[in-house]
N, C-alpha and C positions, 0 to 999 in steps of 0.2 A: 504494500500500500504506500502511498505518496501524497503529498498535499501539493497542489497546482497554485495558479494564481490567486483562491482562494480558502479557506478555510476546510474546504473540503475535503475528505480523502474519497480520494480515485484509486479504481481497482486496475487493473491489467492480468486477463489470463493468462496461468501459465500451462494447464495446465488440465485434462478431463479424463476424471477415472469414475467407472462401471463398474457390474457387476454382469460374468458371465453370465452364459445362457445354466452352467450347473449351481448357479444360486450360492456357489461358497467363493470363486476365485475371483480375485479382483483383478482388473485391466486396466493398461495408462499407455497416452498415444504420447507420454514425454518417457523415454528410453532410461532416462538415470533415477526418475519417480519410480516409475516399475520396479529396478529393482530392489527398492524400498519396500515394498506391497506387500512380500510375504511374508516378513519381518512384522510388519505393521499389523496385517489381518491375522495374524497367529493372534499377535496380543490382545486384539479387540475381542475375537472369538472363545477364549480365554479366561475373559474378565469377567466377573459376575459384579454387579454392583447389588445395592441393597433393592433397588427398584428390580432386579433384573428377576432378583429370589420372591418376591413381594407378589411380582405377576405369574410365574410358575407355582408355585405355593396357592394363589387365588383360582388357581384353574384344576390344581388338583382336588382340591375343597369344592369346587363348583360339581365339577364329575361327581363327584360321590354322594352329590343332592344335599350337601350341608352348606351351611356361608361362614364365612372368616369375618367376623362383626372386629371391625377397631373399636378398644375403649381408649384409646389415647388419640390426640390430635398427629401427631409425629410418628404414629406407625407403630411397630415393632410389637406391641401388643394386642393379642386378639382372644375374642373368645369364640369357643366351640363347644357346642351344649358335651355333658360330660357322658363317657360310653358309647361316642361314634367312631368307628374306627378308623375313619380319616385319620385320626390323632397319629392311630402308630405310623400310618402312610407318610407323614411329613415329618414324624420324627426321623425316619429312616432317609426320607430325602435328604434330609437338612447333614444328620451325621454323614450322607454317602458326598458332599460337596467341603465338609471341613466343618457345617457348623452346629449347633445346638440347638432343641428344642427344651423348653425349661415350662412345666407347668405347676399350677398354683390354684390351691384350693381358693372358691372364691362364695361370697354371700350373694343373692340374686337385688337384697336391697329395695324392696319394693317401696314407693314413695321419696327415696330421698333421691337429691340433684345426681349426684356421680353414684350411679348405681347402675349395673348389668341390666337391670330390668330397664333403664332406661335405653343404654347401648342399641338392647336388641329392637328395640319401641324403632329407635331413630333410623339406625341403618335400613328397620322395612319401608318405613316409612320415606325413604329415601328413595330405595328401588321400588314399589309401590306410581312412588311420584314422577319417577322414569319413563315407568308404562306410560301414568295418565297422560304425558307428554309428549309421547309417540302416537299413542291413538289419537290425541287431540288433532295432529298434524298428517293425520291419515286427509288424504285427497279421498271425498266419499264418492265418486265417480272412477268406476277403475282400478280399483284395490285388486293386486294380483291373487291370486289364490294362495302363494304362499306365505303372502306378510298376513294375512287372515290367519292362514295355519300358525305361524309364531306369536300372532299378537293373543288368541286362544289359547296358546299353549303356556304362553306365559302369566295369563292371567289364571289359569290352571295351576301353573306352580307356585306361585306367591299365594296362591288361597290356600293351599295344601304347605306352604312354610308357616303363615299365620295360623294355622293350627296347629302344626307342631309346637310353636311356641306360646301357645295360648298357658299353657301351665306354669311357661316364665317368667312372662307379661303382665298377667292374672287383669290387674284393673285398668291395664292401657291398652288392652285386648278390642277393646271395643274400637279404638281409633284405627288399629288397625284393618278391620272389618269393615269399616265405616267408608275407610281411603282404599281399599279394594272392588269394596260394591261402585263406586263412583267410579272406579278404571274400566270395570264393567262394563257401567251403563252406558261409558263414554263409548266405546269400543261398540255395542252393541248398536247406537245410534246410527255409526258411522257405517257399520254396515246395512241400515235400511231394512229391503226387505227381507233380506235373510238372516235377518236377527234371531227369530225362534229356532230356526234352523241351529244358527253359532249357539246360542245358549244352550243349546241339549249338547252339542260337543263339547262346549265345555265343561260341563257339568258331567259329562262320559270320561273325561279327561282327569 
């Protein structure tokens, strides 16, 4: 980079690297860049960062039908209702890459601010609001047949997590119920006439 007559910095290419057609090797049309590249993609490849483990970790938990609730704003801690066997899943991940899983008995807390039962209140509450926000932005003319199938199926699976957690949640249970029927009824609008139809799939779901 350079500053010209101005204040500004100006760029100058030097230089354009891709990625193969086999999705791992990288390419550069500058000959001494290149051979930098495999040095470079070794280490990138290599590298786990925290976010790298955070979203592997979230997809293994997802698979297995449970959710990874944060109770801290910074990450790093989560809860997982206790006796799903997700737990040993990631704990094995975690030791098979160099690192730790560390669990903690904990109180559910019902009523107070920093409390699990809140955690799990807000996270559905959260993905819940996701949907209603997808469905709302449904174009009701033209909705593929498959984004119907996912937006059913996803209101199928948040109704069937809000009852799992209905024994954690106990008195916040209701809001959850409350912001799911609305994802619903949004979603069932948007489909028009085939609403009675979607509503018995989902409810088959």
């Amino acid at each position: 980079e350079h500053i010209g007559g101005s204040t500004d910095l100006t760029y100058t290419k030097e230089a354009s690297v891709s990625l193969a057609s086999d999705g791992v090797t990288l390419q550069c049309d500058d000959p001494a860049l290149a051979l930098m590249l495999p040095t470079t993609s070794s280490e990138v490849y290599n590298t786990r960062t925290a976010s790298d483990v955070t979203r592997i970790v979230q997809a293994v938990v997802a698979s297995a039908g449970s959710d990874l609730i944060p109770v801290r704003e910074q990450g790093g801690a989560y809860f997982i209702p206790s006796g799903h066997t997700v737990i040993a899943q990631v704990s094995a991940l975690l030791e098979g890459i160099g690192g730790e899983l560390s669990t903690f008995a904990c109180t559910i807390g019902h009523g107070t601010d920093a409390s699990v039962a809140n955690c799990i209140t807000d996270y559905m509450l959260k993905q819940i609001a996701d949907l209603q926000q997808s469905c709302e932005e449904l174009n009701e003319k033209g909705i593929r047949a498959d984004v119907k199938s996912r937006r059913l199926s996803r209101v199928a699976e948040l109704r069937e997590r809000v009852g799992a957690y209905a024994s954690l949640v106990t008195t916040q249970g209701s809001k959850l119920t409350e912001a799911i029927n609305i994802a619903e009824a949004t979603l069932l609008a948007k489909l028009g006439p085939e609403r009675e139809d979607a509503a018995e799939v989902a409810d088959a779901a």
